[in-house]
Each structure stands twice: as structure tokens, then as C-alpha cells.
C-alpha positions in Angstrom: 2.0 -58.7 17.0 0.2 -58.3 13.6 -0.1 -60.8 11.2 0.1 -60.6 7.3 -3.2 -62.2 5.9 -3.1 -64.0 2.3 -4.9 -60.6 0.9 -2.1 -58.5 2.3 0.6 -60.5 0.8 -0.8 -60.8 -2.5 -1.2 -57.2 -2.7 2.4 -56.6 -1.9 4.8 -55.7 -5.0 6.4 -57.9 -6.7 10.3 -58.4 -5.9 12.7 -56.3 -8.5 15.3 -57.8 -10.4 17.9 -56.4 -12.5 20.7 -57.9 -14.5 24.1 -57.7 -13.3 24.9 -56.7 -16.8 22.1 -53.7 -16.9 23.0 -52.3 -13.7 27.1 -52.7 -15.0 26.6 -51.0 -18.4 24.8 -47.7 -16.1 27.6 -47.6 -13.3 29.7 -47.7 -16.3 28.5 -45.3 -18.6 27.2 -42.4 -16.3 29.5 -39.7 -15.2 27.1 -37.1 -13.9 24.9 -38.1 -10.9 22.5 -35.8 -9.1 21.9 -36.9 -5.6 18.4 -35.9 -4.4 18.5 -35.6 -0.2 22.5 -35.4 0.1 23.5 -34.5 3.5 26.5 -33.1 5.4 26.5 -35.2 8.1 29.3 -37.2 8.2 27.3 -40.5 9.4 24.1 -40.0 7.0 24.7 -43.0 3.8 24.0 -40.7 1.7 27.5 -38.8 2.4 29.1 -41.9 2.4 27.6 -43.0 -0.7 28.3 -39.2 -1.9 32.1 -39.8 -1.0 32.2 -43.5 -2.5 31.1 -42.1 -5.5 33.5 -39.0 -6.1 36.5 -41.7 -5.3 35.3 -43.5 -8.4 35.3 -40.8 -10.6 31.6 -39.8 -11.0 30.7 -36.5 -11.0 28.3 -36.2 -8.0 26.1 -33.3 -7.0 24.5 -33.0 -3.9 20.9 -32.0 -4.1 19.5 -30.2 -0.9 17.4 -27.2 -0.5 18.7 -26.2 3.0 22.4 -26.6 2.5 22.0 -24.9 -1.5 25.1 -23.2 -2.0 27.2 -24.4 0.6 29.1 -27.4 -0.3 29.3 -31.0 0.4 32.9 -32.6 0.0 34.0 -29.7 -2.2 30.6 -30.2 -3.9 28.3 -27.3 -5.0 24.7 -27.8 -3.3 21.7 -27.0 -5.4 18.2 -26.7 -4.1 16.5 -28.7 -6.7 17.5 -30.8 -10.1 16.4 -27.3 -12.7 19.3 -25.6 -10.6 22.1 -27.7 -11.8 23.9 -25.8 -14.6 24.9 -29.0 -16.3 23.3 -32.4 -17.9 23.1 -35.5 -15.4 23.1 -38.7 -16.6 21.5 -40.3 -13.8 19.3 -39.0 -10.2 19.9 -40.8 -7.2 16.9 -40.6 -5.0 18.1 -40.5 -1.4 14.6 -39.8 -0.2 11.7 -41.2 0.8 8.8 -42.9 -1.7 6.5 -40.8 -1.4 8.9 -37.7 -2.9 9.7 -40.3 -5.8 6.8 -38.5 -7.9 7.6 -34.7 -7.1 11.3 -35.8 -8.5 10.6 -37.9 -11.1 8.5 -34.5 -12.6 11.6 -32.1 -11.9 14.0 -34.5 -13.8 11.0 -34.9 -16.7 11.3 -31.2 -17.1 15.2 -31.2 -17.7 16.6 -30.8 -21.1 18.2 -33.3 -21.7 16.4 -35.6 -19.6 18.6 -37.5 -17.1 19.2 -41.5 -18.7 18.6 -43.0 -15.3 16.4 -42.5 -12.3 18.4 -44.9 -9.2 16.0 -45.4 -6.3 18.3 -46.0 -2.9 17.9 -48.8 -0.7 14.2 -49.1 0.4 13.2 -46.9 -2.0 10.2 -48.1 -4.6 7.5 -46.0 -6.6 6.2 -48.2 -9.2 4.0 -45.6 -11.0 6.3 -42.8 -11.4 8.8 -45.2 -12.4 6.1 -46.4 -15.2 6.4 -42.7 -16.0 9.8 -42.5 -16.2 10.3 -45.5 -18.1 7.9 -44.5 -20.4 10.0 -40.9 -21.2 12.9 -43.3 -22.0 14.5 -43.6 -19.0 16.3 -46.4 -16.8 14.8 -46.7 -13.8 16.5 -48.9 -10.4 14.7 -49.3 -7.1 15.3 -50.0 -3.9 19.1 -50.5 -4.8 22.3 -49.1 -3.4 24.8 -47.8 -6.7 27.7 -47.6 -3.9 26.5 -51.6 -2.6 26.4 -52.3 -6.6 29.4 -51.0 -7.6 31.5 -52.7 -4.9 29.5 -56.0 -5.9 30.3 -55.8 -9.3 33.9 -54.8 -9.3 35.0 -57.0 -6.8 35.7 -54.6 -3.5 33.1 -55.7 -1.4 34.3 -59.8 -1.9 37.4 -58.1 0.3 35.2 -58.2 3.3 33.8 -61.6 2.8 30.6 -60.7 0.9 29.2 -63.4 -1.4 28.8 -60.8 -4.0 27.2 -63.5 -6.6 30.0 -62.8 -9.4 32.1 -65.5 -10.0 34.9 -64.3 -12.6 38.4 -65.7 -13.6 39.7 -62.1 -14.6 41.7 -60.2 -11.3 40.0 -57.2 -10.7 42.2 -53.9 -12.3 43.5 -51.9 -9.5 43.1 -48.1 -9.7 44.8 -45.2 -7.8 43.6 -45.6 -3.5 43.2 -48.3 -1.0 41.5 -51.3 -2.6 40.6 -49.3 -5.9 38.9 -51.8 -7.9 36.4 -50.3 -10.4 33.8 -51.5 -13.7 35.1 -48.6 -15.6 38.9 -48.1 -15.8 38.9 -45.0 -18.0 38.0 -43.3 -14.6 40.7 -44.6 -12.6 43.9 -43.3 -14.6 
């Protein structure tokens, strides 16, 4: 068993926080979301997350140079982010933190540039998001927009979740099984 020394502790990154009401306004403005690593395997999260996310009305495209041009829940495939024949709002790394860099160039090369770069669970490179940030971008680490969405709107409570919103307003039901959602203009 190894233990952590003092040194190794203090050298360890500092814990992210972000506000409810900064990651609400991005889950509520983006429609457009390239997902970097999407898979076709039925019990990969990032499929889930893929099929969470077209139910609530983004526009999701799955990002995965050895399925490109089949298609993911009736989703195009690209092999890389400069394929995608459209502008994305936001890139949701479903990769590991070491690839963060490589991804974070691709989507500085795009015109427009994407508004948000969303790190998944686990998922943490401080200096290319410095880099991003610095182009203008949002950047979220080591966060889950699928988790955060159901926090904020009021799904995952269903299940028994603390979800750390307390709110006197009833959720607004959209169209499906426990359809709650931040953005209701998508749920009509």
C-alpha cells in the first residue's frame, strides 16, 4: 500500500468548482455538441450520455475516427472536429487527459471556434484549458453534462439523489418518461 506524502498532496490540483448558474446558462444555450470518443457500444457512457443528450434536444455528433461514416443513434460519425460540416457550440471530451491538448488544437482551428470545451468525468488538463480559456472559451472539467443536466433540472432527485438545488418552482414536464429539462424551448 503506498502512501501520499505532504509533497505529493500539495502538488495535487486544486478541486474545480463551477456555479450551478454557469454550468445552467451552457446546458441551456448550446444546441450543437461534438462528442470526441463516442462509441457504439451500447454499455460505453459515452453512448448513454450520446442518447441522454439527443432526448433533450441537443444536436449531438459523435466524434470517432474508426466508426467515421457509420452512424451512432441515427448520428453521422466524423473522424475528427474539422470534418463536421456545421458550427458546434460546445466539445465534449470523452477521452482521456492526455488527448485534452491534441483536441483542444483541432477545436482552436475551427471557424467559428466552439463556446465551450466540457471535459467528462475524470477528465482534467489545466494547461490546454488555460489555452482555451484564453481563445474565449468556457472550459468544464472532470464533469458529466448528462449527471448535470439531470442535477439541475430536477430528474435525478427522482432517484433519490441530493442533487443540491433546493427550488419552490415544479419542474416543467416535456414530451417522454420523466422529461424534465433547463431549457423548455427544446421540449415542445
Amino acid at each position: 500500500m503506498s502512501v501520499q506524502t505532504s509533497t505529493e498532496a500539495s502538488a495535487s490540483p486544486a478541486p474545480l468548482v463551477y456555479s450551478d448558474a454557469s454550468i445552467r446558462k451552457i446546458l441551456s444555450e448550446v444546441k450543437t455538441v461534438a462528442m470526441v470518443g463516442a462509441s457504439a457500444k451500447e454499455i460505453r457512457p459515452s453512448y448513454f450520455v450520446l442518447k441522454y443528450m439527443l432526448a433533450k434536444g441537443f444536436r449531438v455528433i459523435p466524434i470517432n475516427p474508426g466508426l467515421a461514416g457509420k452512424e451512432i443513434l441515427g448520428q453521422t460519425v466524423y473522424a475528427d472536429l474539422k470534418s463536421v460540416p456545421e458550427p458546434i457550440d460546445m466539445v465534449d471530451v470523452f477521452r482521456g487527459s492526455d488527448a485534452v491538448p491534441g483536441i483542444v488544437e483541432e477545436a482552436l482551428s475551427l471557424d467559428p471556434l466552439p463556446r465551450v470545451i466540457w471535459m467528462q468525468l475524470t477528465v482534467r488538463h489545466d494547461e490546454a484549458a488555460a489555452k482555451a480559456e484564453a481563445a474565449g472559451m468556457t472550459v468544464i472539467m472532470d464533469r458529466c453534462p448528462k449527471i448535470e443536466y439531470g442535477r439541475l433540472s430536477g430528474e435525478i432527485g427522482w432517484n433519490g439523489v441530493n442533487s443540491r438545488v433546493l427550488s419552490s418552482k415544479k419542474p416543467k414536464l416535456g414530451k417522454g418518461y420523466q422529461s424534465f429539462g433547463l431549457n423548455t424551448r427544446r421540449m415542445d
